[in-house]
Backbone as a printed PyTorch tensor [residue, N CA C, xyz], in Angstrom:
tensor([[[ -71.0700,   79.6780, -138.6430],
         [ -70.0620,   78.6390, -138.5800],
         [ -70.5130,   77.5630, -137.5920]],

        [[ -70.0150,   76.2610, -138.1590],
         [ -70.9820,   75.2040, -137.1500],
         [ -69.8830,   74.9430, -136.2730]],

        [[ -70.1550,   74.4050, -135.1420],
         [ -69.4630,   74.1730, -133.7210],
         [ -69.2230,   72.2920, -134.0960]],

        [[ -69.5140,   71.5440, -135.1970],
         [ -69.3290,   70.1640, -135.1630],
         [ -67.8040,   69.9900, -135.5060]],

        [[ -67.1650,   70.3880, -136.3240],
         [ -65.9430,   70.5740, -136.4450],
         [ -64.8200,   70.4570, -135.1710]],

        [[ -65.0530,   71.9000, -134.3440],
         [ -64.6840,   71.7420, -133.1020],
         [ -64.8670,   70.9720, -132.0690]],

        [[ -66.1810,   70.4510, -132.1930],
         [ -66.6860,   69.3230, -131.0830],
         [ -65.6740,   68.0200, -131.3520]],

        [[ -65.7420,   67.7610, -132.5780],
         [ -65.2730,   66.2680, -133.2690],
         [ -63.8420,   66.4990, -133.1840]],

        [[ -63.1560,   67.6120, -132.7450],
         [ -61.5770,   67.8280, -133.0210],
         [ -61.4400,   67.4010, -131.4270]],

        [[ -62.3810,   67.8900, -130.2950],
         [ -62.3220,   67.4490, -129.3860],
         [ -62.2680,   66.5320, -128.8120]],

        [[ -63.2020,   65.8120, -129.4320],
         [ -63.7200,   64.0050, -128.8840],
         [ -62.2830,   63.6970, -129.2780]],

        [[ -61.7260,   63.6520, -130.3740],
         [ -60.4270,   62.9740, -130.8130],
         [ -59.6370,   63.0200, -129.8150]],

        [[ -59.1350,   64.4450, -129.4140],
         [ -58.3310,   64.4930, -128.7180],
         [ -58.3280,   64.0010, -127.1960]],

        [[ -59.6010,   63.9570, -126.8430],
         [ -60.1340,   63.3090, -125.4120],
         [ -59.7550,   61.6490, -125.9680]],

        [[ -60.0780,   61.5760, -127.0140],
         [ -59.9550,   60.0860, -126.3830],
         [ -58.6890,   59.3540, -126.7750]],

        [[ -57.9670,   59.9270, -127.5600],
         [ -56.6640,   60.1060, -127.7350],
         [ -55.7510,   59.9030, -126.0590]],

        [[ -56.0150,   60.7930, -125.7600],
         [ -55.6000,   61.2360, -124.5000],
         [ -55.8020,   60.0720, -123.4880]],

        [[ -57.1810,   59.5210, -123.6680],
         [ -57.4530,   58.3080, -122.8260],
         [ -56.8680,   57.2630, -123.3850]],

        [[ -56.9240,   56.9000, -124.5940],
         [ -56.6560,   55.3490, -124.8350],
         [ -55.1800,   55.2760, -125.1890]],

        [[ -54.0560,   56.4300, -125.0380],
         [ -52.6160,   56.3270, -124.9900],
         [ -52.2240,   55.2750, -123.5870]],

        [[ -53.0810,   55.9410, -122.3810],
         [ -52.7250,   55.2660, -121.1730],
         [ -53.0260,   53.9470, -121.0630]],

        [[ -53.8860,   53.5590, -121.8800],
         [ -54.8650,   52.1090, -121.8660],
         [ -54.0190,   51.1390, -122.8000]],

        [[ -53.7610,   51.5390, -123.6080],
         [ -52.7080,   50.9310, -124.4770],
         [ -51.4110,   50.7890, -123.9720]],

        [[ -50.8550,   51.4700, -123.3000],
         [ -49.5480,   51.6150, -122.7500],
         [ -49.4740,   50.3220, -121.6240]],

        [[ -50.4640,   50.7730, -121.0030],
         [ -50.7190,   49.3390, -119.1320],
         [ -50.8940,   48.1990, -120.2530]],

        [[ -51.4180,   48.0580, -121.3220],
         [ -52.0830,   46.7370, -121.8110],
         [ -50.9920,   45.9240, -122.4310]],

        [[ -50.0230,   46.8850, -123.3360],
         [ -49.2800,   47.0450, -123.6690],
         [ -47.5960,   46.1600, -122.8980]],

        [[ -47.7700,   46.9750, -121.1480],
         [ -46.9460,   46.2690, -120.3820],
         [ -47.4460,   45.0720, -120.0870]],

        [[ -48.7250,   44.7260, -119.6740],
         [ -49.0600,   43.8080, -119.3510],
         [ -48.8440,   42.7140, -120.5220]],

        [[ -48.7030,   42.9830, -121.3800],
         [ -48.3770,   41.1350, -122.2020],
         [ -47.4350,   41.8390, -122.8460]],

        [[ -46.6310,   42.2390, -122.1720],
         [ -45.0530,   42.5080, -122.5500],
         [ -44.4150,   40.5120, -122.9600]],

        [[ -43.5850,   40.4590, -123.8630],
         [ -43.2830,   39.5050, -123.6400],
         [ -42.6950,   38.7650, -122.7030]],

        [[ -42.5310,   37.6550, -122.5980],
         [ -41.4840,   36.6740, -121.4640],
         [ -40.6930,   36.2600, -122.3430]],

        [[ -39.7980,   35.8010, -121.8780],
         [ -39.0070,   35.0890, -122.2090],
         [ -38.6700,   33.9070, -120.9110]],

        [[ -38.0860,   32.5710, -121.6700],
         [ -38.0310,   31.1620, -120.9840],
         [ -36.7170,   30.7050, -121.2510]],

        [[ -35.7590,   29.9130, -120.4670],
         [ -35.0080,   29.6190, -120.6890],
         [ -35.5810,   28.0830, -120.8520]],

        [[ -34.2610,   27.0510, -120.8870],
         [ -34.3560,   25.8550, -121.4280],
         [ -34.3900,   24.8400, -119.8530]],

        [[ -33.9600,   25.3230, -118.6550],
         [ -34.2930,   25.0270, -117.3580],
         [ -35.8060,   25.0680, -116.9240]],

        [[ -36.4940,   26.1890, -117.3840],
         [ -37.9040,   26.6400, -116.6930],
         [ -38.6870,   26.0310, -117.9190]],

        [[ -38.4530,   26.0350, -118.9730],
         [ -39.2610,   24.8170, -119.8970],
         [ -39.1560,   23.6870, -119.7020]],

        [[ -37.9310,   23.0870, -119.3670],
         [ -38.0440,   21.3400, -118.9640],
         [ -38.6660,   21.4410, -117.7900]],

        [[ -38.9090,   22.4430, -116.7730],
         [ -39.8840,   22.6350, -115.4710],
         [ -41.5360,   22.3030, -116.1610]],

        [[ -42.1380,   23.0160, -116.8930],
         [ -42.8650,   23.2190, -117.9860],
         [ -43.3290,   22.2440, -118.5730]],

        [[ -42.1560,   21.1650, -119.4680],
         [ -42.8770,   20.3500, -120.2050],
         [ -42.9740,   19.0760, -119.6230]],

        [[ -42.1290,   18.5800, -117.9310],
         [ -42.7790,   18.0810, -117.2570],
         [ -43.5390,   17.6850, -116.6500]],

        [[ -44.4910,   19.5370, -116.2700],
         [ -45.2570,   19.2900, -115.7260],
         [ -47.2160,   19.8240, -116.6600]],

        [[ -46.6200,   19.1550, -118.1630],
         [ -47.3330,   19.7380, -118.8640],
         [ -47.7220,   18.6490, -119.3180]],

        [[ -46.4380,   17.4410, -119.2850],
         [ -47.1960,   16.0990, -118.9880],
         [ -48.1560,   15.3330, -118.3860]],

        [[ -47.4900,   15.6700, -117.1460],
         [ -48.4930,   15.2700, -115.9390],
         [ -49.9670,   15.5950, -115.7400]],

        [[ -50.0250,   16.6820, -116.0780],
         [ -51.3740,   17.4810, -116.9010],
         [ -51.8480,   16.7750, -117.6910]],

        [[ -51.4180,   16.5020, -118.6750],
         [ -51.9170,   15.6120, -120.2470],
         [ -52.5590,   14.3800, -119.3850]],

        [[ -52.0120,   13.9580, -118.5840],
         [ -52.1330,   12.2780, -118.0460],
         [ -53.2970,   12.5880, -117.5820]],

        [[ -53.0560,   13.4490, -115.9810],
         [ -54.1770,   13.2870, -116.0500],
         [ -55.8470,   13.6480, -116.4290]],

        [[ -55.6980,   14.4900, -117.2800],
         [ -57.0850,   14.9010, -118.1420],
         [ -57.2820,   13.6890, -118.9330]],

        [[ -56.2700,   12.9830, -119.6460],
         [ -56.2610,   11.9320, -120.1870],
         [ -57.3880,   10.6260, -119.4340]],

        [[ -56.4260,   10.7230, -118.0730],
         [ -56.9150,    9.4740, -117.6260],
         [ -58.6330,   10.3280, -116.6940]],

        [[ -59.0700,   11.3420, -116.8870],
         [ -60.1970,   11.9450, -116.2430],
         [ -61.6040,   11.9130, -117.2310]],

        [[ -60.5280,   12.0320, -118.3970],
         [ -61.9030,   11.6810, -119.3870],
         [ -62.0420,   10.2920, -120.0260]],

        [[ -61.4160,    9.7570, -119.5290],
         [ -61.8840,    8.1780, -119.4960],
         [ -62.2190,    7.6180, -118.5260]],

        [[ -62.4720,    8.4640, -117.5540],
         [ -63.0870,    7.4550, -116.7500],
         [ -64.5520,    8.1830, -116.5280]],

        [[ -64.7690,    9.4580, -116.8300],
         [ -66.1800,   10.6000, -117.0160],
         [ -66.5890,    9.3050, -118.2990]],

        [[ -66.1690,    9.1760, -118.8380],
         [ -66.7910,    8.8600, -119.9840],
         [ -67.6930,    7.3940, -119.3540]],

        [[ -66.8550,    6.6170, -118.5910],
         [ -67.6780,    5.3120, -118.2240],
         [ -68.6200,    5.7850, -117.1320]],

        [[ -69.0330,    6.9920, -116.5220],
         [ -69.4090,    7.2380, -115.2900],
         [ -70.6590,    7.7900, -115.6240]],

        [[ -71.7690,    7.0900, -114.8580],
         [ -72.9100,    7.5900, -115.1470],
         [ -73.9510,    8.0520, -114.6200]],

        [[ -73.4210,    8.8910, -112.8260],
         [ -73.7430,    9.1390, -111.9480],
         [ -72.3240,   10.8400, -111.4360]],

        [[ -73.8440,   11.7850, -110.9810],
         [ -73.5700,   12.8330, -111.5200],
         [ -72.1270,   12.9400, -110.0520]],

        [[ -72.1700,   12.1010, -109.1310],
         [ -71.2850,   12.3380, -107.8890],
         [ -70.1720,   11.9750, -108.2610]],

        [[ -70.2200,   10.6670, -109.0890],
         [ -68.9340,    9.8900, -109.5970],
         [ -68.1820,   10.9420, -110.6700]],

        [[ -68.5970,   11.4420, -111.2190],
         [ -68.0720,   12.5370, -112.0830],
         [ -67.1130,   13.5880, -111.5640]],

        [[ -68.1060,   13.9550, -110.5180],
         [ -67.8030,   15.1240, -109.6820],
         [ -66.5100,   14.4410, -108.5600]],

        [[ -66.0750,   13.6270, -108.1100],
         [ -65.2290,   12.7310, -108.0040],
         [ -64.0320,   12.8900, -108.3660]],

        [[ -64.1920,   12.5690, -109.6690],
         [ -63.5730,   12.2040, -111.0980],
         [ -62.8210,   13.3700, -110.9100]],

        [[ -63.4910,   14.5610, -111.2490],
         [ -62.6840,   15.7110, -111.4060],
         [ -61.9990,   16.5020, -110.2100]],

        [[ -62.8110,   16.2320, -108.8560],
         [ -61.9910,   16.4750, -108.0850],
         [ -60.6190,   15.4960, -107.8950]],

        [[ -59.9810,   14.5750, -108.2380],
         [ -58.7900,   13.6760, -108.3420],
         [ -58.2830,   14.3590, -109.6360]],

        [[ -58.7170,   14.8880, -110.6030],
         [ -58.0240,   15.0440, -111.4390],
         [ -57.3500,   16.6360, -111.0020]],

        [[ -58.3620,   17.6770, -110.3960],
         [ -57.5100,   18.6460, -109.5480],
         [ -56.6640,   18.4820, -108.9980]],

        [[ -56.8620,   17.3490, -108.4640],
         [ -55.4180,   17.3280, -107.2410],
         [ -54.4900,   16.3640, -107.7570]],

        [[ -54.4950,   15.5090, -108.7520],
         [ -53.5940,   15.4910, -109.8690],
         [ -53.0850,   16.4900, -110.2850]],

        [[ -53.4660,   17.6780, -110.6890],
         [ -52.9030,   18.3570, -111.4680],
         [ -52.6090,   19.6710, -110.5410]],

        [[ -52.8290,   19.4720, -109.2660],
         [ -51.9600,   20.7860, -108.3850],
         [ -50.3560,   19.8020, -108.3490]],

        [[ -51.1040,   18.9600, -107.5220],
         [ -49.6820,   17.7560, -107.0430],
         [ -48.6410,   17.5730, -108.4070]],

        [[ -49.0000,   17.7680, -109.8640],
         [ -47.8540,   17.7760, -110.9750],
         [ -47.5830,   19.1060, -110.8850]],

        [[ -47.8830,   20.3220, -110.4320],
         [ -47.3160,   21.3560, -110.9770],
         [ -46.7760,   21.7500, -110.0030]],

        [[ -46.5810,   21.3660, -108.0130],
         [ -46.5470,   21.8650, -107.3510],
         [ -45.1570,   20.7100, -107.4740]],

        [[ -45.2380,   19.6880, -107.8300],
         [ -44.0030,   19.1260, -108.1620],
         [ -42.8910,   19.7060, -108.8960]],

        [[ -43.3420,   19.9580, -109.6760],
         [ -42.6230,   21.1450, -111.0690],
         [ -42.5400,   22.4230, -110.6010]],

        [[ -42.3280,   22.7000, -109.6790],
         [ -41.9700,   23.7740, -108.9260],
         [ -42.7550,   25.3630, -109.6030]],

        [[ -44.1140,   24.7420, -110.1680],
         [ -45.0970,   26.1130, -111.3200],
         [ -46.3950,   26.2620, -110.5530]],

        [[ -46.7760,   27.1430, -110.5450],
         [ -48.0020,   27.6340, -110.0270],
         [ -49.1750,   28.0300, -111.2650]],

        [[ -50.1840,   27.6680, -111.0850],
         [ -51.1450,   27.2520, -112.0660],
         [ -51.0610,   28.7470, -112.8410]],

        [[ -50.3520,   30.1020, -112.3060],
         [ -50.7380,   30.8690, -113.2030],
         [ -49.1580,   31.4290, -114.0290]],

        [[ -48.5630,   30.6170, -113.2920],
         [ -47.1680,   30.1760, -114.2990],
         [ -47.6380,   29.4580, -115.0820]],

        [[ -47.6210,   28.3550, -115.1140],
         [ -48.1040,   27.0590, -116.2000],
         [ -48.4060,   28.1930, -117.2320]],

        [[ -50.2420,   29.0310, -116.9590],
         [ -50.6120,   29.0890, -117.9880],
         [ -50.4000,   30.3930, -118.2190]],

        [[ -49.3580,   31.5490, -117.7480],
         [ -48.5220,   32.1490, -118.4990],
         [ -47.4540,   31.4720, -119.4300]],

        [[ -46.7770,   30.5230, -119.2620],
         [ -46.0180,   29.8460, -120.3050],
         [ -46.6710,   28.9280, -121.4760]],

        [[ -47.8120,   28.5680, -121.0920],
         [ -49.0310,   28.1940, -122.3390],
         [ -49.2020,   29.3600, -123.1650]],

        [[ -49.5670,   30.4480, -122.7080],
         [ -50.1380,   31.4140, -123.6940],
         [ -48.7620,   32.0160, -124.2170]],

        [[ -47.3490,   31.8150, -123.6410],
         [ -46.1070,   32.5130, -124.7480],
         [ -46.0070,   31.3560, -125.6590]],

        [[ -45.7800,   30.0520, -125.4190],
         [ -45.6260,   29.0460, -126.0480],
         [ -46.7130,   29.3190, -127.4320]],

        [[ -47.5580,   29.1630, -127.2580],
         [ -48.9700,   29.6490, -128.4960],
         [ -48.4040,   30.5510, -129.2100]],

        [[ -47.8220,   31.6510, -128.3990],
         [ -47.7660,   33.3300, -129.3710],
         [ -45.8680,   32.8360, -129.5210]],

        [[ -45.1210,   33.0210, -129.5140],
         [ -43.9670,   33.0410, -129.6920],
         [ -43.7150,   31.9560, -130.2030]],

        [[ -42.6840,   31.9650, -131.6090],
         [ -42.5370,   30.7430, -132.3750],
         [ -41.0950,   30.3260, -131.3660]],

        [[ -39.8500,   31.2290, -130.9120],
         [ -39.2950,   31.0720, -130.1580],
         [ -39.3950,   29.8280, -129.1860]],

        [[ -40.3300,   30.4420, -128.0520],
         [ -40.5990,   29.4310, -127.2570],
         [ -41.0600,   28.1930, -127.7800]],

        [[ -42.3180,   27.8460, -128.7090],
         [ -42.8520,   26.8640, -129.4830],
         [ -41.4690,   26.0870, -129.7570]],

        [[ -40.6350,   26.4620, -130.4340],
         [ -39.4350,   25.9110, -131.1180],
         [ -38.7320,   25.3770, -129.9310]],

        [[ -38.6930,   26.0230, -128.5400],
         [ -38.2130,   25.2130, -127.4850],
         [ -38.5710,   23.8820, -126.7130]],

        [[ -40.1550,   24.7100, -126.7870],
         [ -40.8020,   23.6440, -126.1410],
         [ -40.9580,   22.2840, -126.8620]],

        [[ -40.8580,   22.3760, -128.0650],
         [ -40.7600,   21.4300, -129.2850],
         [ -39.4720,   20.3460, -128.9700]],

        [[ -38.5170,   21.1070, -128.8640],
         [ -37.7900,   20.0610, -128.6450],
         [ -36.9210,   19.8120, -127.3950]],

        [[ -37.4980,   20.5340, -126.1030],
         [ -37.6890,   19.5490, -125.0730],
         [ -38.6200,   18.8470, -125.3410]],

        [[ -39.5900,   18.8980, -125.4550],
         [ -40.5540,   17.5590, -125.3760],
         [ -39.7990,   16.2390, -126.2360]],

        [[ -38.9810,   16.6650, -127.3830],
         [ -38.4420,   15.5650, -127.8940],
         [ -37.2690,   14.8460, -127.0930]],

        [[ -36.5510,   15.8420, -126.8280],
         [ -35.5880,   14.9270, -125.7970],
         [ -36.0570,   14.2940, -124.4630]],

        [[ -36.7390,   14.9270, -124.1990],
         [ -37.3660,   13.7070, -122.7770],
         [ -38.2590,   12.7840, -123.6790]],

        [[ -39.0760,   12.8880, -124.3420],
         [ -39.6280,   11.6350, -125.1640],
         [ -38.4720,   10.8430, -125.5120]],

        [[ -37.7450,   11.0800, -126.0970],
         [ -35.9930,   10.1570, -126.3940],
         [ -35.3760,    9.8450, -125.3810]],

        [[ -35.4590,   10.7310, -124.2940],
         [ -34.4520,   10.0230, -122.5180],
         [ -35.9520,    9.0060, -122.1780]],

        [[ -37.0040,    9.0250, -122.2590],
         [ -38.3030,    8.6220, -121.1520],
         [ -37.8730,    8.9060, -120.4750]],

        [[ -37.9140,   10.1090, -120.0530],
         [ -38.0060,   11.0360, -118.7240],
         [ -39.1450,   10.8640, -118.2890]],

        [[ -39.5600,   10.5920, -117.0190],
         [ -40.9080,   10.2280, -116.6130],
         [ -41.2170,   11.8590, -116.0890]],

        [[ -42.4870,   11.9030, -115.7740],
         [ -43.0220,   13.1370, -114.9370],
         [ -42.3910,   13.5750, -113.9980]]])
């Protein structure tokens, strides 16, 4: 009688055993969020301000043709974009926890959708 049977009933169960726990933490870890309509207008304020300035960073990389001026460039656009989110009361790994539910959840999408329309309709500035 061959011992592969038993070996292979084993491995299963070993790794069974392992990847329940691995799945479970991974599992909690992108548990969903949920957003209300307060912490999204936080959000799509400062998701603006963001837009601007990458906006206004790659137009000016684009005219720049010196490797310091670049490097410049993007340091102002960092501190653009701490100074909008630190305004917006979000921390860069808020922001882009609410980027990646916004993407996966049609929910949120559907929110963020139309805040962005009503402050586009108030011109709500940044």
């Amino acid at each position: 009688m061959s011992s592969a049977p038993v070996l292979g009933a084993v491995a299963i169960a070993l790794l069974a055993a392992f990847a329940a726990p691995a799945t479970a933490q991974a599992t909690a870890e992108t548990a969903p969020v949920s957003v209300d309509r307060e912490r999204m207008t936080q959000y799509v304020r400062a998701h603006r301000v963001l837009n601007d300035a990458r906006d206004e960073f790659h137009g000016k990389v684009g005219r720049l043709h010196d490797e310091q001026g670049r490097e410049r460039a993007r340091v102002e656009m960092e501190e653009q974009i701490a100074a909008g989110l630190e305004a917006h009361d979000l921390t860069r790994a808020e922001y882009d926890e609410l980027t990646v539910l916004i993407s996966l959840d049609g929910d949120a999408r559907a929110l963020f959708d139309e805040v962005m329309q009503e402050l586009a309709e108030e011109g709500a500035g940044a």
